[in-house]
C-alpha positions in Angstrom: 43.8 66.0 -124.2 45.2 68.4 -126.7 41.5 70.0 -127.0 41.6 70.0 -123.0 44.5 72.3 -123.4 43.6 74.1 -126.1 40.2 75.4 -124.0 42.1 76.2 -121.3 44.5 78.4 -123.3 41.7 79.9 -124.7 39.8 80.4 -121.4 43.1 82.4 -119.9 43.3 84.3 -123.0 39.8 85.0 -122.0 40.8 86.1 -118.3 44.0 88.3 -119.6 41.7 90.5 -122.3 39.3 91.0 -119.6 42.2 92.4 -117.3 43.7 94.3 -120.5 40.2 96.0 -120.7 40.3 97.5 -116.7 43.4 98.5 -116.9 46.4 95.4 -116.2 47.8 95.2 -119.4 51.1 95.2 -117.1 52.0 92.0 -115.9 54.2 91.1 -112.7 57.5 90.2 -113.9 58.0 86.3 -113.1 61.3 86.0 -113.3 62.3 89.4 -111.3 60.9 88.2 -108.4 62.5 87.6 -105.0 61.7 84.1 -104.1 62.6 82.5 -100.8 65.0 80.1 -100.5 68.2 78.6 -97.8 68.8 81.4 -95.3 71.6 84.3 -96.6 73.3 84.0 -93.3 73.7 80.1 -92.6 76.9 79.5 -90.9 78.5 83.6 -90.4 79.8 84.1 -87.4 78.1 85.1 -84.0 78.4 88.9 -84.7 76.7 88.7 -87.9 72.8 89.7 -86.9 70.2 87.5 -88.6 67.3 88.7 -90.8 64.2 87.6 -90.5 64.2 84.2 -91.2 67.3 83.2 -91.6 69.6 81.2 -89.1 71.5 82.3 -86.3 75.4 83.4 -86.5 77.9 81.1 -85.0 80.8 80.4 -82.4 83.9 78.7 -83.0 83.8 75.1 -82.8 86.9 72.7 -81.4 88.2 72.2 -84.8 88.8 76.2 -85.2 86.0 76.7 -88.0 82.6 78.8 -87.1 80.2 76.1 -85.8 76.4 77.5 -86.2 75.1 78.9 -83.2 72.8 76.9 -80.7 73.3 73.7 -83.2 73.9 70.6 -80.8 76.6 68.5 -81.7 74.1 65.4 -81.5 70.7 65.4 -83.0 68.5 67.9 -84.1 68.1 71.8 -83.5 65.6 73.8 -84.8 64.2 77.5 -85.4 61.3 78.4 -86.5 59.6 82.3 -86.7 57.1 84.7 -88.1 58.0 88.2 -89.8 55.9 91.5 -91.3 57.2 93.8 -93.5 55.3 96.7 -94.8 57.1 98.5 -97.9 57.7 101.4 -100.3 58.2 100.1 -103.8 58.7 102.3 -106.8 58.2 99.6 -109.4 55.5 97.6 -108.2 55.5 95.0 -110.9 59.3 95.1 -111.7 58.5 96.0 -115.5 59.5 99.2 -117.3 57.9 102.2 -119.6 54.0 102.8 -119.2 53.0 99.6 -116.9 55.4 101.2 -113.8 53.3 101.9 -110.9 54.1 103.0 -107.1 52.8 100.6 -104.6 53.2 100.1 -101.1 53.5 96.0 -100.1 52.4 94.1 -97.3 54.4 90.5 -96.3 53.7 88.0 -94.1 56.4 85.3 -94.0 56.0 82.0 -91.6 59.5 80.0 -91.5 61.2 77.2 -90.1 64.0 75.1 -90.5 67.0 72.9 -88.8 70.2 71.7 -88.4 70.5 68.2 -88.4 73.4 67.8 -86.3 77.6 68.7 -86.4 80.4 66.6 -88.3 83.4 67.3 -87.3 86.7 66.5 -89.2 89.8 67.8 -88.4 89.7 71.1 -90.1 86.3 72.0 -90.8 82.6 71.3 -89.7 80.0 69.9 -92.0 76.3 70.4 -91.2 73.2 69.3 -93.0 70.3 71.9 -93.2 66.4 71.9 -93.9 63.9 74.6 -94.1 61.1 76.2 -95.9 58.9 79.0 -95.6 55.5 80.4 -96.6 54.9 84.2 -97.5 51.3 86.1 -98.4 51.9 89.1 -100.9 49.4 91.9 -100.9 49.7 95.2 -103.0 48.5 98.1 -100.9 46.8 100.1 -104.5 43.6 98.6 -105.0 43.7 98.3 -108.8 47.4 95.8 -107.9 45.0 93.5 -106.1 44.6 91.1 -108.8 48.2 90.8 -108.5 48.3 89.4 -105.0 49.9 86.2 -104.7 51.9 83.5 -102.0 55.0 81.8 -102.1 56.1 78.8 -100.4 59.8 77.8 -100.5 62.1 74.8 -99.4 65.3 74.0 -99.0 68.1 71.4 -98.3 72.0 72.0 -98.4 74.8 70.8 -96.8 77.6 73.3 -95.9 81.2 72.8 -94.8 82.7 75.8 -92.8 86.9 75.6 -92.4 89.1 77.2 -89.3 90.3 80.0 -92.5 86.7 81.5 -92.3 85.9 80.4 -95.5 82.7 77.9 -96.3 81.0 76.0 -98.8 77.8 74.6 -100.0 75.8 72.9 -101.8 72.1 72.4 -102.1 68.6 72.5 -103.9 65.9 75.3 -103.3 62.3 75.1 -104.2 60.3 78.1 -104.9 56.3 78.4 -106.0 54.2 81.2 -106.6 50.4 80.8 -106.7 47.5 83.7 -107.7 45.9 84.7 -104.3 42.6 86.3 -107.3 42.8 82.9 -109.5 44.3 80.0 -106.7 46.6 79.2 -109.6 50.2 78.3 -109.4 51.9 80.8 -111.7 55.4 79.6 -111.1 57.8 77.3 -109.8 61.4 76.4 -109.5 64.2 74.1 -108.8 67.2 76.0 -107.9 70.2 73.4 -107.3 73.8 75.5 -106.6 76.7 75.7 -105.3 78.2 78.3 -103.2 81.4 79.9 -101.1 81.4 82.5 -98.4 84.0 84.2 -96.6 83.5 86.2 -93.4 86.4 87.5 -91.4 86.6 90.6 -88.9 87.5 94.2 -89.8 87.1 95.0 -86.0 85.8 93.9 -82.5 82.6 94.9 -83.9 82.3 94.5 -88.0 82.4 91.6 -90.0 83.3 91.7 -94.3 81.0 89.2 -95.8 81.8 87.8 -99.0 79.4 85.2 -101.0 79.6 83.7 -104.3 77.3 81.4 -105.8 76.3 79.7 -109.2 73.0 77.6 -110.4 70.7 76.3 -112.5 66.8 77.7 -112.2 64.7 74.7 -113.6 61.1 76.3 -114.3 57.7 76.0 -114.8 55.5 79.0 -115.4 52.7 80.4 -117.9 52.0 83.8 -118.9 48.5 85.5 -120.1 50.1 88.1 -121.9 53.6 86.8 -123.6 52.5 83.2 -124.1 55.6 81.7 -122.0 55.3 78.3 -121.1 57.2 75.7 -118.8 61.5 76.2 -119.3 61.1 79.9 -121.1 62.2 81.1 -117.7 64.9 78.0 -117.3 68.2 80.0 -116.9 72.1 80.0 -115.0 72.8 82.5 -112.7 76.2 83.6 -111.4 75.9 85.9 -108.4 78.5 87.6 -106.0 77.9 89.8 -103.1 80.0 91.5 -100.6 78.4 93.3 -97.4 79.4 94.7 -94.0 78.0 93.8 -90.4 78.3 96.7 -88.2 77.3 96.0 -84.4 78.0 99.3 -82.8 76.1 97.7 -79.9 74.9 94.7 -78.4 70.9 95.4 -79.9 71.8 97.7 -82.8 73.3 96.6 -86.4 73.8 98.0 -89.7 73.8 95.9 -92.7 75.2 97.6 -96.0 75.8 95.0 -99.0 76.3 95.3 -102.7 75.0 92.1 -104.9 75.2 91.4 -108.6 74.1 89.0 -110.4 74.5 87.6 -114.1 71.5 85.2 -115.9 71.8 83.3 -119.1 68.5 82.1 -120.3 68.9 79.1 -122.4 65.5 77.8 -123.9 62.3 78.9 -126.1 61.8 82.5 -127.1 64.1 83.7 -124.0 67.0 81.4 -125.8 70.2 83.5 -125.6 69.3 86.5 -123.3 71.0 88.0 -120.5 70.1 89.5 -117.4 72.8 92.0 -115.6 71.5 93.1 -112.2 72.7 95.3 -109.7 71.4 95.8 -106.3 72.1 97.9 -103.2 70.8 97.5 -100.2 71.4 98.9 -96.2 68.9 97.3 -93.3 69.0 98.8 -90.0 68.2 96.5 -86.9 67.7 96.0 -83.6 66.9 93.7 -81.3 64.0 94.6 -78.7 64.5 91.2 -77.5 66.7 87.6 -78.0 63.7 86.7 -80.0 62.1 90.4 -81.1 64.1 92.1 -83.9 63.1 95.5 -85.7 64.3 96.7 -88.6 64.2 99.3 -91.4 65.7 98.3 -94.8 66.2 100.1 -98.3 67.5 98.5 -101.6 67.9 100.1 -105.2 67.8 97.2 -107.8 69.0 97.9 -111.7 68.7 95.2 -114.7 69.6 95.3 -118.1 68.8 92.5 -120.3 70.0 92.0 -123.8 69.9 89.3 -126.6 65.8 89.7 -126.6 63.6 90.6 -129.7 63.8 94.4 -130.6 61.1 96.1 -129.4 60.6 94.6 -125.8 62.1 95.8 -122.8 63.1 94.0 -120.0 65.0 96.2 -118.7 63.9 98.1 -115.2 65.0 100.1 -112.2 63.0 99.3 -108.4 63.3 101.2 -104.7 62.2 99.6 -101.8 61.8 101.1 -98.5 60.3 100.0 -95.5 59.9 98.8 -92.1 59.3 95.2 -90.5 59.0 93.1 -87.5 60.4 89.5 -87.1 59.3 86.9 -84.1 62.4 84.2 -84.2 62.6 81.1 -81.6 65.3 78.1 -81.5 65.0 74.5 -79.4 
């Protein structure tokens, strides 16, 4: 078995010099990758517009706390949609110094999910949720292609929303990336966390959104070029956010939020690093339909990391701009 995985090493060491030698001596950074995972939105109230796939706002339930729109109070409801985005990105492979290219992206995301039915107590409402979702990532600049991959994601949570306007959570995500070139898994995750959101109204037609979440990323991923195996990537991260919904009218929305988030990686050669990143973001939507929704979205990211060897630098700076179209339908 050890010679098993020694050849196999040996064979991907095989695959990554032959890359090296056309030009990919750049690698897509694992661990900045957005990865799907429970819906952003679950449980804001009715005003908040949903991206594309995520869940519904809500309306207020008889206990006085925002009950998740079109959830039954018996049984199970369900949503379920398809979205394409077609992107801008200035960092392609979210790395830094001579590897940066420009790229435009293609996504396709398929996603579905449901609420398995209300609780209600005397001061809040509890609701049990299930999803998952599968996305195809293509790089528009031919010599990316290599670089292509999918993700699949799941999740389950259960989330408690009080009559205050304030919620919590708690749940476990599951994330995989897999090599469109090679039909190899290069990464996966277990994300258990726990969360808190506020949303409460500035005006008849803004909402102030505040999140706050922490977790554990459990991983499992191997890289030609570094040599990381399964845990390297294994880290905590603390996040907060804080973003406005702006519905000026009934089809049109603006969404400006600011996110950060802080990563302590805690195993192998990444043991002791941390990752500081900012990102700012503003999507513009609007609804050619209850079930149509167009948008166009921008978002600058910024991470510093520190507490890694001298010499390698993790540290990078993205733009994404774009366009995209979302299909959403509930029973």
């Amino acid at each position: 078995m050890k010679q098993l995985k020694t050849l196999n090493k040996l064979a991907l060491a095989t695959i990554g010099l032959s890359l090296a030698q056309v030009g990919f001596a750049q690698k897509r950074n694992l661990e900045a990758t957005e990865r799907p995972g429970a819906p952003a939105n679950i449980g804001q109230p009715g005003n908040a517009p949903a991206a594309s796939g995520e869940a519904s706002g809500g309306a207020p339930s008889d206990a006085g706390a925002q009950r998740p729109v079109k959830l039954k109070k018996k049984g199970v409801s369900t949503y379920f949609g398809y979205s394409s985005k077609y992107f801008y990105r200035s960092n392609a492979l979210m790395t830094s110094g001579p590897s940066e290219q420009k790229s435009a992206m293609w996504t396709n995301t398929f996603f579905a999910g449901a609420g398995l039915g209300v609780i209600e107590t005397d001061s809040s409402v509890i609701t049990p949720y299930v999803g998952g979702s599968w996305t195809i990532n293509d790089y528009i600049k031919g010599e990316l292609s290599p670089f292509n991959y999918n993700s699949s994601g799941a999740y389950a949570l259960l989330m408690a929303q009080y009559g205050n306007g304030w919620s919590t959570r708690a749940g476990v995500s599951y994330a995989s990336d897999r090599s469109t070139e090679r039909d190899e898994e290069d990464y996966k995750e277990f994300f258990p966390s726990i969360g808190v959101m506020k949303a409460y109204p500035l005006s008849d037609s803004t909402l102030g959104i505040f999140d706050a979440s922490v977790g554990k990323h459990i991983t499992d991923s191997f890289d030609l070029f570094n040599n990381t195996d399964a845990g390297t990537l294994d880290n905590w991260e603390m996040s907060a956010s804080y973003g406005l919904r702006w519905r000026p009218s009934e089809r049109l929305s603006f969404g400006p939020q600011y996110r950060l988030s802080y990563k302590i990686y805690d195993d192998g050669s990444n043991k002791d690093r941390v990752d500081l990143t900012n990102m700012v973001s503003l999507r513009i939507a609007y609804e050619l339909s209850t079930s149509v929704t167009l948008d166009l979205s921008t978002a600058y990211t910024n991470r510093d990391s520190s507490g890694v060897d001298s010499g390698v630098d993790l540290d990078f700076e993205n733009i994404d701009t774009g366009a995209g179209l979302s299909l959403n339908a509930r029973f």
